[in-house]
Every structure is written in structure tokens, then in C-alpha cells.
N, CA and C atoms as a LAMMPS dump frame, in Angstrom:
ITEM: TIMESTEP
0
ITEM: NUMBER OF ATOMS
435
ITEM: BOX BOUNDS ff ff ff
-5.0000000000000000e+02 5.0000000000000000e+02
-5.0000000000000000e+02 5.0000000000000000e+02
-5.0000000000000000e+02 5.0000000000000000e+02
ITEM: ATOMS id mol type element x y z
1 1 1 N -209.148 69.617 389.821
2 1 2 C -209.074 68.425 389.002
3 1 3 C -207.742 67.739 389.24
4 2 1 N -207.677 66.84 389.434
5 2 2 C -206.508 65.834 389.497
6 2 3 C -205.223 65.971 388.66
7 3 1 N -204.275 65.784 388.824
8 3 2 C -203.737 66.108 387.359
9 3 3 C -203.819 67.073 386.696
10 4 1 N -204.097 67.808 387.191
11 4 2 C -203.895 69.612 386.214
12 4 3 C -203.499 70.057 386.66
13 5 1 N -202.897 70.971 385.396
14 5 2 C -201.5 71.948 385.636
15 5 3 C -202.424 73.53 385.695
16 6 1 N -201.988 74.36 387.011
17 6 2 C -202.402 75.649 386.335
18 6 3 C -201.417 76.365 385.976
19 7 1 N -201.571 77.758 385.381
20 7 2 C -200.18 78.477 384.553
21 7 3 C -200.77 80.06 384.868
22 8 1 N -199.744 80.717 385.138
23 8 2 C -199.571 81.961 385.545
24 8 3 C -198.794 82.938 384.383
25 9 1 N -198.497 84.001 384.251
26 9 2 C -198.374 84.619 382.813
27 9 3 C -197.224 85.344 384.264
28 10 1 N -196.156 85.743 384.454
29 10 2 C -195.867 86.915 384.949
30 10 3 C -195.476 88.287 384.26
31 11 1 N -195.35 89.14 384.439
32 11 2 C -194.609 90.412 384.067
33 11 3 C -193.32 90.254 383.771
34 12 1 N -193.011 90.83 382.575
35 12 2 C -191.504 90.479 381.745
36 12 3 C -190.709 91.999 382.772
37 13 1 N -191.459 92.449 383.725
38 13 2 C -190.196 93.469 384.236
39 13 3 C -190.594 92.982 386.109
40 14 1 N -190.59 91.513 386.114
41 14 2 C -190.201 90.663 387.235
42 14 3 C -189.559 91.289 388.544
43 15 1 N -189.438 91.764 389.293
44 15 2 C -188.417 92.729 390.283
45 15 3 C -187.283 91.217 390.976
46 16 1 N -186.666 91.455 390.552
47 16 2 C -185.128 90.342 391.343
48 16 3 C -184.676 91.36 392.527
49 17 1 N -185.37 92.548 392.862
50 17 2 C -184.177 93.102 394.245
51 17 3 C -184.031 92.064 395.311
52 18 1 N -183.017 91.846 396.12
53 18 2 C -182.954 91.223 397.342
54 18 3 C -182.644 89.91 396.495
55 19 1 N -182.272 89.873 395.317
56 19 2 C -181.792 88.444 395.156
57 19 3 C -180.179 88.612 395.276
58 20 1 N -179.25 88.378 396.305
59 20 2 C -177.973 89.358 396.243
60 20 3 C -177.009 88.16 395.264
61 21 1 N -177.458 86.915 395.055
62 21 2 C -176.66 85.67 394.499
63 21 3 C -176.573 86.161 392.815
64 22 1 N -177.567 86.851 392.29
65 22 2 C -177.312 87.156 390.997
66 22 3 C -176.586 88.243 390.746
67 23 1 N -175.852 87.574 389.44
68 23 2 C -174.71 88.726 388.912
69 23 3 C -175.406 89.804 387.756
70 24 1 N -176.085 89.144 387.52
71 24 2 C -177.267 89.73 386.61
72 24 3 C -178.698 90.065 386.45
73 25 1 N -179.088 90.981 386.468
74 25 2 C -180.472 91.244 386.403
75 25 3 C -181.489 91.178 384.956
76 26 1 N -180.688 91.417 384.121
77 26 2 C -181.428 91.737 382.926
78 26 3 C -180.503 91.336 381.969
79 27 1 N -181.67 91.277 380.775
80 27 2 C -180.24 90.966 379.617
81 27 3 C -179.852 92.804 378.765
82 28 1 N -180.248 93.339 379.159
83 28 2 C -179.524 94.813 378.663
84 28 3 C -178.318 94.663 380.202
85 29 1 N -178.419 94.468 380.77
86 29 2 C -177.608 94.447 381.96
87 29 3 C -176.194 93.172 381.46
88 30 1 N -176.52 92.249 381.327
89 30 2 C -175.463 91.461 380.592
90 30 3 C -174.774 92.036 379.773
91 31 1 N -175.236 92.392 378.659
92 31 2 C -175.057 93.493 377.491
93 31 3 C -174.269 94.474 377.817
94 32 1 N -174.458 95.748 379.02
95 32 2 C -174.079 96.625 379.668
96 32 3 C -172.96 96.75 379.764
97 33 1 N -172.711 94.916 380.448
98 33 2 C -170.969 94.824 381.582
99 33 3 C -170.375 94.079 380.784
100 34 1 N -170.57 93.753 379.229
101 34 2 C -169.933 93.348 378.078
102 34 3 C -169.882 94.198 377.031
103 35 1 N -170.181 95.481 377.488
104 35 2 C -169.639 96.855 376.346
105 35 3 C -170.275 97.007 375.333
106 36 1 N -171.874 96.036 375.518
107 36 2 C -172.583 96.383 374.39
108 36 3 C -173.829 97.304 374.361
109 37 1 N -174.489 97.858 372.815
110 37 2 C -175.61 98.61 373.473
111 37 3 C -176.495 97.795 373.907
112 38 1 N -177.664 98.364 374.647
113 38 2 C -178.95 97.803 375.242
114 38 3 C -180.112 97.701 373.9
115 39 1 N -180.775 96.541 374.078
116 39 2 C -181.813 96.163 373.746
117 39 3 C -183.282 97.028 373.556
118 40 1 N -183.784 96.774 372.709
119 40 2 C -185.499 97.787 372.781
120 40 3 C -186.401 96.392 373.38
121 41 1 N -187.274 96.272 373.891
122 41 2 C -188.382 95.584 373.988
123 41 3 C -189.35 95.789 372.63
124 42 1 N -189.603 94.397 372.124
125 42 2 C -190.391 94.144 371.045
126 42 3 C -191.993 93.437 371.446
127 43 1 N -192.929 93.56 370.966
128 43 2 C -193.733 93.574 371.448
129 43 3 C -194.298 91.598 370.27
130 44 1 N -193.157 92.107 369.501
131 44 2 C -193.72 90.611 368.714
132 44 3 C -193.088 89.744 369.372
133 45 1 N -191.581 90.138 369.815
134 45 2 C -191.155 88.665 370.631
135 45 3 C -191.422 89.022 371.907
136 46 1 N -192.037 89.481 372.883
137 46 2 C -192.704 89.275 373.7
138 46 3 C -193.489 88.503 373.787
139 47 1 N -194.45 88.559 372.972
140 47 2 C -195.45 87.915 372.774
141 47 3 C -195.339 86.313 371.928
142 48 1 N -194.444 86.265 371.249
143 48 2 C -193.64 84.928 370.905
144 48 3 C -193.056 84.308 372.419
145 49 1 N -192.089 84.814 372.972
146 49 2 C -191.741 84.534 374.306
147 49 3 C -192.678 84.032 375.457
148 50 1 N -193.702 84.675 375.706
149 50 2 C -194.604 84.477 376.575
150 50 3 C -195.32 83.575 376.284
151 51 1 N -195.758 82.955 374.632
152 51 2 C -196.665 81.728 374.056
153 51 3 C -195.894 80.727 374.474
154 52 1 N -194.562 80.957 374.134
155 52 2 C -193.63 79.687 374.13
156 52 3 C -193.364 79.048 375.054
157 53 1 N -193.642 80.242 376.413
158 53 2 C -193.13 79.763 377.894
159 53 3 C -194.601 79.091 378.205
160 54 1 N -195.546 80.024 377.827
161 54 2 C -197.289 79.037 378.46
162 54 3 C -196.882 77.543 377.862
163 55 1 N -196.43 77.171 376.643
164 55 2 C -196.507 76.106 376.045
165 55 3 C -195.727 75.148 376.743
166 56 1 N -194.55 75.621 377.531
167 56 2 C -193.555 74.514 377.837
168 56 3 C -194.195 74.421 379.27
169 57 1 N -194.786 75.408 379.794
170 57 2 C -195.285 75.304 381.009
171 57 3 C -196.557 73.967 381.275
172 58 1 N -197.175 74.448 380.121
173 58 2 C -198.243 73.252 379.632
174 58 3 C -197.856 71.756 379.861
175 59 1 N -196.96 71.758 378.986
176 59 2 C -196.48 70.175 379.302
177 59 3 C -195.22 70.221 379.906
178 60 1 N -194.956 70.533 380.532
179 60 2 C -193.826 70.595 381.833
180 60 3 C -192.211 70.252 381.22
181 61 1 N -191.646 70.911 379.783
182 61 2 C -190.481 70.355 379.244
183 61 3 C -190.165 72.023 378.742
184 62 1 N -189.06 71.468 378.749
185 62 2 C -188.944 73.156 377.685
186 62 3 C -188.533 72.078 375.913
187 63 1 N -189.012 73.028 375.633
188 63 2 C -188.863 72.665 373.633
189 63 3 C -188.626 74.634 372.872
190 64 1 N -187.721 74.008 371.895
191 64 2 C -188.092 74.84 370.803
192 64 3 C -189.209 74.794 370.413
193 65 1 N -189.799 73.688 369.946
194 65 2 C -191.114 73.577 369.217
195 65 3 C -192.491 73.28 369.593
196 66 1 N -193.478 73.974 369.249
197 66 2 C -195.038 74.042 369.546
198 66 3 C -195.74 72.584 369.279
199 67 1 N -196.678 72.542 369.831
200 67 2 C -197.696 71.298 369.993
201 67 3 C -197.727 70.465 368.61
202 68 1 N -197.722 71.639 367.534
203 68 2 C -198.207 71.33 365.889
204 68 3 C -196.671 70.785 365.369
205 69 1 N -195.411 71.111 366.147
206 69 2 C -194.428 70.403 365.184
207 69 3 C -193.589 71.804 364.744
208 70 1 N -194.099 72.826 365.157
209 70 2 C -193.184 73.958 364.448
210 70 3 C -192.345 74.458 365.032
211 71 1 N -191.008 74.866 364.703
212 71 2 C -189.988 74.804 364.9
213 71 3 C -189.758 76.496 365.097
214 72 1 N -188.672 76.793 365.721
215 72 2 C -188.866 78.425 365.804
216 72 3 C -188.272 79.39 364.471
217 73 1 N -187.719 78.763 363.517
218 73 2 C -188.227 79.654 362.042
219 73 3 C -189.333 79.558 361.903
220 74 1 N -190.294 78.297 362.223
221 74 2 C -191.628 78.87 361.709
222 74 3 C -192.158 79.458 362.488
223 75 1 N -192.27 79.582 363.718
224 75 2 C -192.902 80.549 364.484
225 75 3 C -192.414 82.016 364.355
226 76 1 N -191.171 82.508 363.791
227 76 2 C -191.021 83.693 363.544
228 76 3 C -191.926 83.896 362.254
229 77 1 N -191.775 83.199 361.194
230 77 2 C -192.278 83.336 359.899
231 77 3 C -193.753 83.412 360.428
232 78 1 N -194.371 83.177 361.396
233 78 2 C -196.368 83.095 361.254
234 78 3 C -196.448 84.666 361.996
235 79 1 N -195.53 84.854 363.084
236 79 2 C -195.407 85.824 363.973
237 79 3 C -195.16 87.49 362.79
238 80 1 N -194.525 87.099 361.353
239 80 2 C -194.297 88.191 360.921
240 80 3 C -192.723 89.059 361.012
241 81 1 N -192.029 88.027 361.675
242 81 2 C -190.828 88.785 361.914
243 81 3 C -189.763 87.984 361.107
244 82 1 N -189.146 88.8 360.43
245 82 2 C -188.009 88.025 358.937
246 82 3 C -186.543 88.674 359.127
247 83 1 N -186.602 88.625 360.342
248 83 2 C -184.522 89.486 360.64
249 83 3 C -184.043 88.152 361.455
250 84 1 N -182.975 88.373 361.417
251 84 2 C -182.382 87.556 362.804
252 84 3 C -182.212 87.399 363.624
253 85 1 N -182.691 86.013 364.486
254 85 2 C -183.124 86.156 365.875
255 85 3 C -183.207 84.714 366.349
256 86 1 N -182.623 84.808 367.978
257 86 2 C -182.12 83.45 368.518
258 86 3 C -182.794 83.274 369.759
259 87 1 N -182.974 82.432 369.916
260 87 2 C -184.017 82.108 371.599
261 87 3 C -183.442 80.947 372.651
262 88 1 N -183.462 81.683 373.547
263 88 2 C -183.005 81.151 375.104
264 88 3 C -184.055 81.078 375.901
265 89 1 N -184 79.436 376.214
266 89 2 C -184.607 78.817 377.088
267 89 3 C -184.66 78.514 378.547
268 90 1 N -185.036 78.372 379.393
269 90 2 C -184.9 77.608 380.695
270 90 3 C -185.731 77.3 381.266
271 91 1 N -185.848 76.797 382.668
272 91 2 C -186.757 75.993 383.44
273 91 3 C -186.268 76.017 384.576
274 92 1 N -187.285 76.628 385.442
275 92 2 C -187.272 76.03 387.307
276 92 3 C -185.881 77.293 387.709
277 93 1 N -185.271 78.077 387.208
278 93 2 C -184.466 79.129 387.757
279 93 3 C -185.854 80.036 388.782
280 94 1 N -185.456 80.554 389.992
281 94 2 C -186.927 81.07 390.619
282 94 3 C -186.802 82.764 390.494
283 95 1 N -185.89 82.98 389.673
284 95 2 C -185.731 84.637 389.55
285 95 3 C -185.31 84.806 388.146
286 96 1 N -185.333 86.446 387.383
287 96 2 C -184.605 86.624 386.459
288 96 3 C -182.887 86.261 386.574
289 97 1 N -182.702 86.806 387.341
290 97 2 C -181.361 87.023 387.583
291 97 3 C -180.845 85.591 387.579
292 98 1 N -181.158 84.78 388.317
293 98 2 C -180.943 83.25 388.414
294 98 3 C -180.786 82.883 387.167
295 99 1 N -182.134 83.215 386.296
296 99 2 C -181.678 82.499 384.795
297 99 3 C -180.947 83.891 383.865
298 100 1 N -180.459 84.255 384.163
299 100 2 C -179.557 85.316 382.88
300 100 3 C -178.043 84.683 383.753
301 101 1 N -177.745 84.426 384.657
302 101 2 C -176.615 84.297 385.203
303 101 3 C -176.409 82.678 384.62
304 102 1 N -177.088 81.667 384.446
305 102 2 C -177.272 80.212 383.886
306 102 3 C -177.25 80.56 382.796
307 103 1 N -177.737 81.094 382.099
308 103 2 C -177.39 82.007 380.394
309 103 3 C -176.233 82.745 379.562
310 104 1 N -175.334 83.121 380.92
311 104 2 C -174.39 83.692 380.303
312 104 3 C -173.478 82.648 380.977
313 105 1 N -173.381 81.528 381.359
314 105 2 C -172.41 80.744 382.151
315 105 3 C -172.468 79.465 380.571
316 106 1 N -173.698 79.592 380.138
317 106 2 C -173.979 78.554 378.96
318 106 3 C -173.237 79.296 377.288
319 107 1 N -172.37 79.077 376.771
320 107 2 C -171.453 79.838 375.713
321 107 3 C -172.754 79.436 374.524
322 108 1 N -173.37 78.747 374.457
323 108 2 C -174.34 79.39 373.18
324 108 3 C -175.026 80.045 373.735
325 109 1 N -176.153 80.371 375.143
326 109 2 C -176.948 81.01 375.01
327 109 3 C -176.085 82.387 375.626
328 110 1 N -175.527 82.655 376.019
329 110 2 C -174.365 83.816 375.934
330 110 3 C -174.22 84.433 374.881
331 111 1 N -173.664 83.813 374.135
332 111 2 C -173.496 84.119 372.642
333 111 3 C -175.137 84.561 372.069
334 112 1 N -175.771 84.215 372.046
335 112 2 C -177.068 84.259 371.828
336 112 3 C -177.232 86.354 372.165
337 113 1 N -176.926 86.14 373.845
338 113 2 C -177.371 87.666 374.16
339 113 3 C -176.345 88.721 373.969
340 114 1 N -175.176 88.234 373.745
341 114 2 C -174.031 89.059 373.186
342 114 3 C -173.974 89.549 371.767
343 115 1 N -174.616 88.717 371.065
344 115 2 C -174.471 89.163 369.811
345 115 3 C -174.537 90.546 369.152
346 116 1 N -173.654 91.071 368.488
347 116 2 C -173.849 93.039 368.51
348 116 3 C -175.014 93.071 367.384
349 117 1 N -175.259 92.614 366.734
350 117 2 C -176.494 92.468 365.457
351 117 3 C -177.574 92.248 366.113
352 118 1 N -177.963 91.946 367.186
353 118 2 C -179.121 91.574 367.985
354 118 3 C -179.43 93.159 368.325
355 119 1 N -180.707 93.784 367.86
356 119 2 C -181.671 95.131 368.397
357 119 3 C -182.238 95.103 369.22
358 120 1 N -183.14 93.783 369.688
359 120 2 C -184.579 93.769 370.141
360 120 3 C -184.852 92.514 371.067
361 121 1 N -185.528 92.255 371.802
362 121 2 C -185.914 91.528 372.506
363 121 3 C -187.448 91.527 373.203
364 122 1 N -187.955 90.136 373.741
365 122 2 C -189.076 89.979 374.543
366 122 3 C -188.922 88.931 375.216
367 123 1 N -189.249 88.725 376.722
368 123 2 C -189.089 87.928 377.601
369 123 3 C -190.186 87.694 377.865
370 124 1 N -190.641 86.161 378.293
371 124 2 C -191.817 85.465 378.882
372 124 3 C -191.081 84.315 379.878
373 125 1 N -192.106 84.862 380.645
374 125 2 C -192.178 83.996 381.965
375 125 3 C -193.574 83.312 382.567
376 126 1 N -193.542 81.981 382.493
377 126 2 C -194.646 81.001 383.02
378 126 3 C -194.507 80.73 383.894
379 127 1 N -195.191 80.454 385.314
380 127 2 C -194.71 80.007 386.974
381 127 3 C -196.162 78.822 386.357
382 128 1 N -195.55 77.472 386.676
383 128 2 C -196.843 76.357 387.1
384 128 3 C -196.64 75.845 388.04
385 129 1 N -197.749 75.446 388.577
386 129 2 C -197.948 74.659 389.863
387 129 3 C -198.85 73.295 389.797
388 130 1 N -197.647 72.354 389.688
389 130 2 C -197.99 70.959 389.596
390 130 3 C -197.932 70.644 390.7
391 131 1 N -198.742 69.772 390.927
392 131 2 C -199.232 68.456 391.63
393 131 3 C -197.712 68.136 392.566
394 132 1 N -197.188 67.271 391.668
395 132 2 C -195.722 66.49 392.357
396 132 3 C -194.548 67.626 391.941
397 133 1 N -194.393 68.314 390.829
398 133 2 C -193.203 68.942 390.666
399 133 3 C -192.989 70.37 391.877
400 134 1 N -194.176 70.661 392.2
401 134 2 C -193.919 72.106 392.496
402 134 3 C -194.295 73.37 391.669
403 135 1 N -194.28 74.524 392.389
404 135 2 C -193.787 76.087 391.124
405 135 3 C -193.043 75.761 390.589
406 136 1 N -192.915 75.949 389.47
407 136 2 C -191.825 75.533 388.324
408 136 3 C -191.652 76.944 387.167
409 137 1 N -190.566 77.338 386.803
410 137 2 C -190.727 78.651 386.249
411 137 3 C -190.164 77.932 384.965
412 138 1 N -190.684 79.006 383.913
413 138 2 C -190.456 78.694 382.175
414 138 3 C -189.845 80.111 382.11
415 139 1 N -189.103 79.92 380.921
416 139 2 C -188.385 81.015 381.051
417 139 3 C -188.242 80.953 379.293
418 140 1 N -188.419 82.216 378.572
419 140 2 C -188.097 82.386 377.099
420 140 3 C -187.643 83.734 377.083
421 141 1 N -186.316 83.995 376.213
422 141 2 C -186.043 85.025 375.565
423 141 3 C -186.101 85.006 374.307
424 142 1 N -186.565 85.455 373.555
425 142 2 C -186.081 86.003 371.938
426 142 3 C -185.234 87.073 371.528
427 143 1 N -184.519 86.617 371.106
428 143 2 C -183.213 87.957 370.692
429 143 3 C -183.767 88.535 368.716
430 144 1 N -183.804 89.92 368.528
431 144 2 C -183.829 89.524 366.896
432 144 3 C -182.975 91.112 366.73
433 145 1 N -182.902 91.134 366.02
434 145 2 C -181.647 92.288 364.635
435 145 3 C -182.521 92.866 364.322
């Protein structure tokens, strides 16, 4: 069809070997070489992460917010999760490593994965393939306490 976007879901444990330009692989790895503990994988912000990235993938922007207008307190609040928790965005980085290294170069979303009150995490990744733009990668983290 003309004009359509398709969207790909990838695996939140992505393999970056052979990317030798990144300083970073992971965000427990950021964490690591900033003296903090590592992260658990959450299966609610995973799954928050991965909606959020299909969504921006959808219409080709990154947003905090969903189709309906909701903002990401409310998407934690429908999701069930009531601790604290911050989300990092990106677009078009073609590896993990690419975007955690653009993440920790950015002092809020740095701050975001540094935070020592932060427990938990889930990563989503969207690859689309438009028409005129190209593969284009979406990229979501959720951080929560």
C-alpha cells in the first residue's frame, strides 16, 4: 500500500557487538562505570516501553504522549505502576549503544539513568520502514524506583 508504514517489535537484549564507536552498551552498563547498582528488568515497563516505541514508530515523531492525549503519568497510572519513574526517548540511533551514549551525553536523560532511587527498567525498540525516511529506529526506556 502506498504510504504505509510497517513496524517491527525488536528484542530489548538487541546484540551491539562489533559496534566499536559505542561507549556504552546498556543502561546497567552506564550505571556500572558511574558506581551505581544495576537495574532489574520490569516486565510492566517493558511493555510500557515497547507500546510507546510502536506508537512513535506509527507516526514517525517521538512524543511522550499516546494517540488519546495521555501523558506519561497517565500511562503509568492505567499500566498499574505508582513509584517513581522517568522515560528516555530517541529516534533513528541504529544500535543500543548509539542511543545510551546520546543519553548519557544529554544531562536530563543522564540524569534520568543515574538516578540511585531508580530499581527497574524496560526497554522498547521499534525499527520502521518508510517509504521516503528509511529504517528508522524508536527507542524508549522507562526508569521506575
Amino acid at each position: 500500500m502506498a504510504g504505509c508504514t510497517s513496524t517491527s517489535v525488536l528484542e530489548s537484549g538487541l546484540n551491539v557487538s562489533g559496534n566499536t564507536k559505542s561507549q556504552y552498551s546498556s543502561v546497567n552498563d552506564v550505571r556500572r562505570k558511574f558506581g551505581l547498582s544495576v537495574l532489574q528488568r520490569d516486565p510492566v515497563l517493558e511493555r510500557m516501553a515497547k507500546e510507546q516505541s510502536r506508537l512513535m514508530a506509527k507516526h514517525l515523531k517521538m512524543t511522550h504522549n499516546t494517540e488519546r492525549g495521555q501523558r506519561f503519568a497517565q500511562r503509568l497510572k492505567r499500566a498499574g505502576y505508582n513509584r517513581l519513574a522517568a522515560e528516555n526517548l530517541a529516534e533513528g540511533y541504529k544500535s543500543r549503544g548509539e542511543t545510551m551514549d546520546a543519553w548519557v551525553r544529554s544531562k536530563p536523560h543522564r540524569r534520568n539513568m543515574l538516578n540511585p532511587r531508580m530499581k527497574r527498567y524496560g526497554l522498547g525498540v521499534v525499527e520502521t520502514d518508510h517509504p521516503t525516511r528509511g529504517k528508522r529506529k524508536y527507542w524508549t526506556l522507562v526508569l521506575g524506583g
